[in-house]
N, C-alpha and C positions, 0 to 999 in steps of 0.2 A: 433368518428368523429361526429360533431354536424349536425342537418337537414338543408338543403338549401334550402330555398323559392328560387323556382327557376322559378315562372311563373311573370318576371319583367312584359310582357304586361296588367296584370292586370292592376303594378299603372302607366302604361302607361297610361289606357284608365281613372283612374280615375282624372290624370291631366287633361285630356281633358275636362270632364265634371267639374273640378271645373274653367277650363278656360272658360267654355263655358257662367258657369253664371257670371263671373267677366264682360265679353264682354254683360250682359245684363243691367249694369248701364246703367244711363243716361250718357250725356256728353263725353263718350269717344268715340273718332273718329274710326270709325269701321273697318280703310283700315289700318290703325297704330296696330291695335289689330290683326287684321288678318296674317301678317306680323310676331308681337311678336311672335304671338301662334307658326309657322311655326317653326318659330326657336327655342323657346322653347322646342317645341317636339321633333325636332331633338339632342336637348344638352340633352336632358333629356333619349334619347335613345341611344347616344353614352357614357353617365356615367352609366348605365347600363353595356353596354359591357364592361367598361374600368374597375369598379370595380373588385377591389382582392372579393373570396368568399372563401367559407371554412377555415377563419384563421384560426390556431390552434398553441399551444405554447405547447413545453413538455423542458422536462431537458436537460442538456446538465452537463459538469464536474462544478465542482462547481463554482460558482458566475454567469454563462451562463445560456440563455434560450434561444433558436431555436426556431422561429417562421418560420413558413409556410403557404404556402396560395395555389391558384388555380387561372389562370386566365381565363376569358371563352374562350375568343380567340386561346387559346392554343397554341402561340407563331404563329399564323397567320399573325403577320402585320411585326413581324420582318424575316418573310421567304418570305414572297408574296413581301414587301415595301422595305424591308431591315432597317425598322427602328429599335431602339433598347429602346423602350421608360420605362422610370425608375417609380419605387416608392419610394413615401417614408413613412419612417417607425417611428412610435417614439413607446418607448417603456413608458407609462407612469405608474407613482407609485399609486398604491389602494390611498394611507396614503392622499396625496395631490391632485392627479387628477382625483376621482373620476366621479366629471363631464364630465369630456372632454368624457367619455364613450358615451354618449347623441350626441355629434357632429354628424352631418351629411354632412358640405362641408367642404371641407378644404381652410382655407382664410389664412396660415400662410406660404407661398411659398418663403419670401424673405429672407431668411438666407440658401438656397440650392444652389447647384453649379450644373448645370442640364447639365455639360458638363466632371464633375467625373464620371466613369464609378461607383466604387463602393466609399463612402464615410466610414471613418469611426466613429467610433459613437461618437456623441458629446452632449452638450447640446442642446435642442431645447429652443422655446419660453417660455417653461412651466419649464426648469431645468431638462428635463427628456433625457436619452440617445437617440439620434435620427439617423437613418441610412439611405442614399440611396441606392439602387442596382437597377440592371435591374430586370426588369419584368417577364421577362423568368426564368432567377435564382430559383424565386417559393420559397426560403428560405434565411434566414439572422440570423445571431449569436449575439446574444448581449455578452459580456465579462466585467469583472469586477465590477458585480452588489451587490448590499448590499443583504447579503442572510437574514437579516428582514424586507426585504421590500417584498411585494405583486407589482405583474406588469401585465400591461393587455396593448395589444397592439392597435395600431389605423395606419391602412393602406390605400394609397389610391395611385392613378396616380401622377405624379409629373404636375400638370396639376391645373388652377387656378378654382378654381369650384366644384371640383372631388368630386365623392361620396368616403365617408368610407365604406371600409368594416365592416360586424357586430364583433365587439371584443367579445374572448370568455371570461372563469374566468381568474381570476385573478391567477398568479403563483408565486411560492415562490420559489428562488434558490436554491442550494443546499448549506452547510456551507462546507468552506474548514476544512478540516484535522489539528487538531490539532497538532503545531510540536513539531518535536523528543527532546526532548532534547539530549545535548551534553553527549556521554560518554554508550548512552543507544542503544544495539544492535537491529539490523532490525531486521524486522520476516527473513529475507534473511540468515542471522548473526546467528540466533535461530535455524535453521534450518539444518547449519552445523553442526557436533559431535565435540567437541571439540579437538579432537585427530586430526582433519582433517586441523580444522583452523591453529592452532601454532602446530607444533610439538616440543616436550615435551624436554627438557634440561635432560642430559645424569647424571643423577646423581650417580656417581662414589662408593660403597661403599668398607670399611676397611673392609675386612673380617678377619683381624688382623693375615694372612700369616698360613688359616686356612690349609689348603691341600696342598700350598707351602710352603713349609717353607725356609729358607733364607741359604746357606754354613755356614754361621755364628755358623743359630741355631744346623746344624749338626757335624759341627766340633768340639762342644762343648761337646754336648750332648756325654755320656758318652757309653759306648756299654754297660753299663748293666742298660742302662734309664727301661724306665714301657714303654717306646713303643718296646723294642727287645723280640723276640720271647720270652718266659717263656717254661722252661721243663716242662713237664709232671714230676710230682713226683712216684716214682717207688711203690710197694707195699712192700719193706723192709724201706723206710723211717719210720725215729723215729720223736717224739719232739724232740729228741736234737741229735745233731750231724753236724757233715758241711753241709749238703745237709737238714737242716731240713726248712720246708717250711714256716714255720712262723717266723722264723730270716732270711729267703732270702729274704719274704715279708717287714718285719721291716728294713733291709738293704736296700732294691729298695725303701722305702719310705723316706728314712734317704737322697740318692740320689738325688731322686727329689725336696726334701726341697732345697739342694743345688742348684739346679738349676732352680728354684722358682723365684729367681729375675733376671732371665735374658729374663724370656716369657713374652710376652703381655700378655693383659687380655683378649683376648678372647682364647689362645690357654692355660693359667692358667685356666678358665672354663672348658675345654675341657678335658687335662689332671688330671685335680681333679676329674673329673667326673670317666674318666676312672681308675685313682685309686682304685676309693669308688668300684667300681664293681672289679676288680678284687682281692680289700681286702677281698670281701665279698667272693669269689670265693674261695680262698686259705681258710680262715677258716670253710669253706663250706667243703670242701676238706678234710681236719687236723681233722674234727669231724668226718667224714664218716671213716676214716683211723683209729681214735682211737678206735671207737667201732669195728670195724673188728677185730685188735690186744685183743683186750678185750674177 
């Protein structure tokens, strides 16, 4: 918060003294002077009281800037009078109205409506957004400002004469948010697991009638397929003979060729596989057996 000169009687007393020597020309009638000064001092001590003090301006969402102020009277005239008396407000641009910083009365009153409670923002005399409110309020919003411009504000009584209050720096809005484009998800969107946002399409697979298999395939299927139990071969088995285990095995293969084109391909994977192991098994067997007899 900036410092407030806040001992006005000071350039109270130094109007008086540069009135004093004004009233010491020649030619001016002394009881006309007397009279001015009177009044003078009194305008000059109720724009004192009237002046906003402490302006200050900070951020607000983007494009906006909140101005604030302080009135001394402390909302005195409108509790004690019942009056509700307004300011107004312009917000002007660094870029162009550097000057107007400098002002000290406000001589531009006639484009207000001192009968709106609050106005909203428009052009003033200078092009700049301009606002009334009451006085008591203590703060006003500006909305939809260029966020490259600099803005420094200038407050006073809605009153023809009024002092300004001192403007502090100048402020710079905020830039809006650059937008989304179409198609591209929020942080909100990101933020779900995707398992949570769509749930997932049941995708069915062929396990080509792995562990069921169909009446079809069984009523075909021979009782002496390679999936029916296998005997155990005895310890009198020979190479050759009915019961010899290497023409059972070349028999059950001969079998299964035969019924080679009627299995899909994943239960012809499956089946070959088991083949290959229990080829290897039997001859496994048939050599263990021969050396024994040997």
């Amino acid at each position: 918060m900036q410092s407030q000169f806040s001992c006005d009687h000071i350039i109270s007393s130094l109007y008086e003294l540069v009135f004093d020597e004004v009233m010491r020309q020649p030619g001016l009638a002394h009881g006309e002077l007397c009279e001015s000064k009177a009044t003078l001092c009194q305008k000059i001590s109720e724009n004192f009281r009237h002046m906003p003090i402490m302006i200050e301006t900070c951020l607000g969402a983007p494009g906006e800037i909140i101005v604030s102020w302080v009135a001394i009277d402390g909302g005195m005239v409108s509790r004690v009078y019942g009056l509700d008396p307004k300011v107004a407000i312009t917000l002007h641009r660094e870029s162009s109205c550097a000057a107007r910083r400098d002002d000290l009365l406000r001589t531009n009153p006639e484009h207000e409506s001192p009968s709106v409670e609050v106005t909203p923002p428009e052009s003033s005399a200078y092009g700049c957004p301009h606002m009334v409110v009451p006085q008591k309020d203590l703060k006003a919003t500006f909305v939809g400002l260029d966020h490259q411009q600099e803005y420094f504000p200038m407050i006073s009584r809605e009153d023809p004469q009024a002092f300004f209050g001192l403007a502090p720096k100048s402020l710079q809005p905020r830039a809006p948010p650059p937008p989304t484009p179409l198609g591209r998800q929020t942080r909100v969107e990101q933020s779900v697991p995707h398992y949570i946002r769509r749930q997932s399409p049941k995708v069915e697979v062929d396990n080509g009638n792995l562990y069921d298999a169909d009446s079809s395939d069984e009523e075909n299927m021979p009782a002496d397929s390679p999936m029916s139990p296998i005997p155990r071969p005895s310890s009198q088995s020979s190479l050759s003979g009915p019961e010899n285990p290497a023409g059972d095995v070349l028999r059950r293969f001969l079998v299964y060729l035969g019924k080679w084109g009627s299995l899909s391909s994943v239960n012809q994977v499956f089946y070959g596989r088991m083949a290959f192991v229990r080829g290897v098994f039997w001859i496994y067997t048939i050599s263990v057996q021969g050396d024994m007899m040997l």
